[in-house]
C-alpha positions as CSV (number, residue, x, y, z in Angstrom):
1,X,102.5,170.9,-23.6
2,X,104.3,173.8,-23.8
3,X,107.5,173.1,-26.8
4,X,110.8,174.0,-24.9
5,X,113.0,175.0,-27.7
6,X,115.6,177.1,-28.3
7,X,117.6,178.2,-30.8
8,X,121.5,178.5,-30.5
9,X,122.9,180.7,-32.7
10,X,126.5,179.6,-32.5
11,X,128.8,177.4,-34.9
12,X,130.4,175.6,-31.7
13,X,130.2,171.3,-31.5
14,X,131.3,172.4,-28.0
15,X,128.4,174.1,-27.5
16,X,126.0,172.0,-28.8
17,X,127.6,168.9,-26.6
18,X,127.4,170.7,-23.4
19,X,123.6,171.7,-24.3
20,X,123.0,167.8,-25.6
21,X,124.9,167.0,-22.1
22,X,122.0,168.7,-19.9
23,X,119.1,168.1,-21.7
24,X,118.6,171.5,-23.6
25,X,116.1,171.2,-26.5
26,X,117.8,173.3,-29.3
27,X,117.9,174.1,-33.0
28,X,121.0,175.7,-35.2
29,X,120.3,179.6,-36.1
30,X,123.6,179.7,-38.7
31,X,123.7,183.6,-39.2
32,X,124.4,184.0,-43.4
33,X,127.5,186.1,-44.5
34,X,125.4,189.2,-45.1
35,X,122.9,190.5,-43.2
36,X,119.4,189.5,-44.6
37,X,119.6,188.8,-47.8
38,X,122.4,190.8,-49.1
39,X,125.9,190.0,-49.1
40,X,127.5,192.4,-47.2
41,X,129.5,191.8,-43.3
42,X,126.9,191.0,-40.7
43,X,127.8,193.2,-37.8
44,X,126.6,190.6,-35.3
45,X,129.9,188.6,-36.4
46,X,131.9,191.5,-36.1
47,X,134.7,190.7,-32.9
48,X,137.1,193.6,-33.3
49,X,138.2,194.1,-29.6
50,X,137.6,198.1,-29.5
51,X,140.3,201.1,-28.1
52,X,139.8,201.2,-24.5
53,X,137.7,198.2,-23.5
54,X,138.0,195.8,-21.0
55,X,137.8,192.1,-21.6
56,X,134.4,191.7,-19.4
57,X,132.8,194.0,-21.8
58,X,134.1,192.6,-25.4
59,X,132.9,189.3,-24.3
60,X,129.9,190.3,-23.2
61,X,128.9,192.7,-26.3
62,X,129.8,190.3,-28.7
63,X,127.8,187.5,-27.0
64,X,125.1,190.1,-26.6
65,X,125.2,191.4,-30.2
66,X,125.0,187.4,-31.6
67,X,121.3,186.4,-29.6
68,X,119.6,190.0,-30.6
69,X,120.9,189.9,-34.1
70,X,119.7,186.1,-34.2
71,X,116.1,186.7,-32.1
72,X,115.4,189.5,-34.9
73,X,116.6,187.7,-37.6
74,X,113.5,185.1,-36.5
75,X,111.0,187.1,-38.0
76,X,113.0,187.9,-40.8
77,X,113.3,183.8,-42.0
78,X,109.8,183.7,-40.7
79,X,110.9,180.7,-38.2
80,X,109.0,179.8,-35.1
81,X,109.1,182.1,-32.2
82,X,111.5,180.7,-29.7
83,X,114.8,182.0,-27.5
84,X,118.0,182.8,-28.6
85,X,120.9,181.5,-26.5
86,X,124.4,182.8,-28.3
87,X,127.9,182.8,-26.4
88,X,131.4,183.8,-26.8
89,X,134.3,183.3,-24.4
90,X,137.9,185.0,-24.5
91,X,140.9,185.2,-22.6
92,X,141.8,187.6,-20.1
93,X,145.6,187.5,-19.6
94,X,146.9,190.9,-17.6
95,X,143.9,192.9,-19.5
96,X,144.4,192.2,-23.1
97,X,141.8,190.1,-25.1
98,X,143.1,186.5,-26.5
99,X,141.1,185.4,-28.9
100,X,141.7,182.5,-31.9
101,X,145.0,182.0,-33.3
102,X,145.2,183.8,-36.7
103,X,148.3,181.0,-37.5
104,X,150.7,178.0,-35.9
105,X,152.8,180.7,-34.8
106,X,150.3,183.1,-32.9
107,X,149.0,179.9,-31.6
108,X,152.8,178.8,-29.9
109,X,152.9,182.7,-29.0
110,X,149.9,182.4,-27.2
111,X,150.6,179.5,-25.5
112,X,154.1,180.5,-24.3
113,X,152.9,183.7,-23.1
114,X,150.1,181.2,-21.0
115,X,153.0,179.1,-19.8
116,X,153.7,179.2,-15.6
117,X,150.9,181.6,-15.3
118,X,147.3,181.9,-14.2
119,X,144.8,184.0,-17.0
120,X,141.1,184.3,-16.8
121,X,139.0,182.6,-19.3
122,X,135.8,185.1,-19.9
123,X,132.5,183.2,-21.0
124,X,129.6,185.6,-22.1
125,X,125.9,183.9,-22.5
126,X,122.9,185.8,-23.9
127,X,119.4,185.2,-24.1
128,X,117.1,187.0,-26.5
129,X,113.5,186.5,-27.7
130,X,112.4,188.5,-30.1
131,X,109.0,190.8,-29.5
132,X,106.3,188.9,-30.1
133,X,102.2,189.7,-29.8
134,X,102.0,191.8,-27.1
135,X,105.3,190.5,-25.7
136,X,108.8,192.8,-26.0
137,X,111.9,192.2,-26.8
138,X,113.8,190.2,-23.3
139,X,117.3,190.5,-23.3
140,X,119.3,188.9,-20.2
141,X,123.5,188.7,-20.1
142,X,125.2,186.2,-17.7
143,X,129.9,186.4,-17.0
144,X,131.1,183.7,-16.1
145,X,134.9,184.5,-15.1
146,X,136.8,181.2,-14.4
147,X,140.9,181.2,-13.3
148,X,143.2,178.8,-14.9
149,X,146.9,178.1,-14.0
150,X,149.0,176.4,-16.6
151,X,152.2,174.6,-15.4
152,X,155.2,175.6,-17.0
153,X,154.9,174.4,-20.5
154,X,158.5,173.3,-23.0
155,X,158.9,174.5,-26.5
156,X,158.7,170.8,-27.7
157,X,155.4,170.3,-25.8
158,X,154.1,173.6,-27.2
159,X,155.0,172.1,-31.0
160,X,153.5,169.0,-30.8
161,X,150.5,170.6,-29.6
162,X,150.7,173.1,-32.5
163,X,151.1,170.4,-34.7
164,X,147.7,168.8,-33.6
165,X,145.7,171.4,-34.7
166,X,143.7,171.5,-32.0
167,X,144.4,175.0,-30.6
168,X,143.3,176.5,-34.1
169,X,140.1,177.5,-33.1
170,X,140.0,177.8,-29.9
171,X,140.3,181.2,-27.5
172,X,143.3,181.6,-25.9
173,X,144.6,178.6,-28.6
174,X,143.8,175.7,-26.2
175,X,141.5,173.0,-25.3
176,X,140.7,172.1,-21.9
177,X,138.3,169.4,-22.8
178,X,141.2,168.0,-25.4
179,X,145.3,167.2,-25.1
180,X,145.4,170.7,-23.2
181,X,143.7,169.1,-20.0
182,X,147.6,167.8,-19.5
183,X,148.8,171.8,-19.5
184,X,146.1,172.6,-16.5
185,X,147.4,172.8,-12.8
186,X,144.6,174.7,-11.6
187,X,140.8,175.9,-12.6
188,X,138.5,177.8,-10.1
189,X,135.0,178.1,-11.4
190,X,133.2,176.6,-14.0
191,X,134.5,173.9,-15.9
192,X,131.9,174.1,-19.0
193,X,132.5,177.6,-18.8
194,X,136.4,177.1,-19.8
195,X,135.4,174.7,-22.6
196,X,132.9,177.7,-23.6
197,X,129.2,177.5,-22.2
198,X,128.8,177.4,-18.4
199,X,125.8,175.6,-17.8
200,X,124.7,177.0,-14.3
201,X,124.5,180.4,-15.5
202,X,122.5,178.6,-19.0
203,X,120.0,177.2,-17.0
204,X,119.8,180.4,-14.8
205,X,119.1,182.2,-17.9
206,X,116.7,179.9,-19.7
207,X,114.5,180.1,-16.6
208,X,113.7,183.8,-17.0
209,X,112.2,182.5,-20.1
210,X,110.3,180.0,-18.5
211,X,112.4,177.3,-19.6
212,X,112.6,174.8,-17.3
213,X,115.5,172.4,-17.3
């Protein structure tokens, strides 16, 4: 019987339920501070938003760069040969990248910008298996681009939420599967893709790798 396995190479318990949700058969690939066995920065965890592009393609790069660093990284620890599913997601709001609050007070600056308005929450998936025998290295990308509309949201409100720490590491410094779900007057398009990993798009992937769900 053929072993349908992955690994996900992503940090995320958000991740990991919405794989556990559907049935995905997965181990953790936990990229180490260095690349290899040196300490130095890993360029594969590298999100600087560059000069001049959009928010489509930061999300997609970065997802991108996480599965092919983590399918090579495979032969490196010498692990068995499966896919690599890795994932980022961002906000879109009027062309600028929102990422993860740096603080409590980018996080209520983040949130009042979000307040009365509808932004585009950006969810990246990539696929990579390393080359293997007479196999090469498969690559495969997915967007998924979902709309949300917050209601207007009050200072107070904004606090409390703050104070939760919930928004902390979160793009866009909210939670739609948590207390933010109250803040949402609108979605169109995937919910799992909003909490960060939609799951049509995951199994649309997978099956390229003859991964059937």
């Amino acid at each position: 019987m053929l072993d349908t396995r992955i690994y996900l190479a992503s940090r995320s318990p958000r991740r990991r339920e919405l794989l556990t949700q559907v049935g995905i058969r997965f181990d953790m690939l936990m990229f180490r501070d260095g690349l290899g066995e040196k300490a130095r920065p890993d360029a594969a965890l590298d999100e600087t938003w560059l000069s001049g592009e959009t928010p489509q393609a930061y999300v997609q790069r970065v997802a991108a760069a996480k599965a092919v660093h983590g399918a090579r990284i495979l032969s490196m620890r010498k692990l068995p040969v499966h896919p690599v599913l890795a994932a980022d997601t961002t906000i879109d709001l009027d062309g600028e990248v929102i990422g993860k609050p740096v603080d409590a007070a980018d996080a209520a600056a983040i949130l009042t910008r979000l307040s009365g308005r509808t932004h585009q929450v950006l969810s990246a998936i990539t696929v990579a298996a390393p080359a293997h025998h007479d196999h090469p290295e498969h690559i495969e990308t997915m967007l998924s681009i979902s709309d949300v509309r917050f209601r207007a949201l009050g200072t107070d409100e904004i606090r409390r939420y703050v104070q939760s720490g919930e928004p902390m590491d979160k793009a866009g410094a909210y939670g739609i599967q948590g207390r933010a779900a109250i803040f949402v007057e609108e979605i169109r398009g995937s919910h799992s893709g909003i909490v960060g990993l939609p799951l049509c798009e995951t199994a649309t992937l997978l099956r390229k790798f003859s991964y059937t769900i």
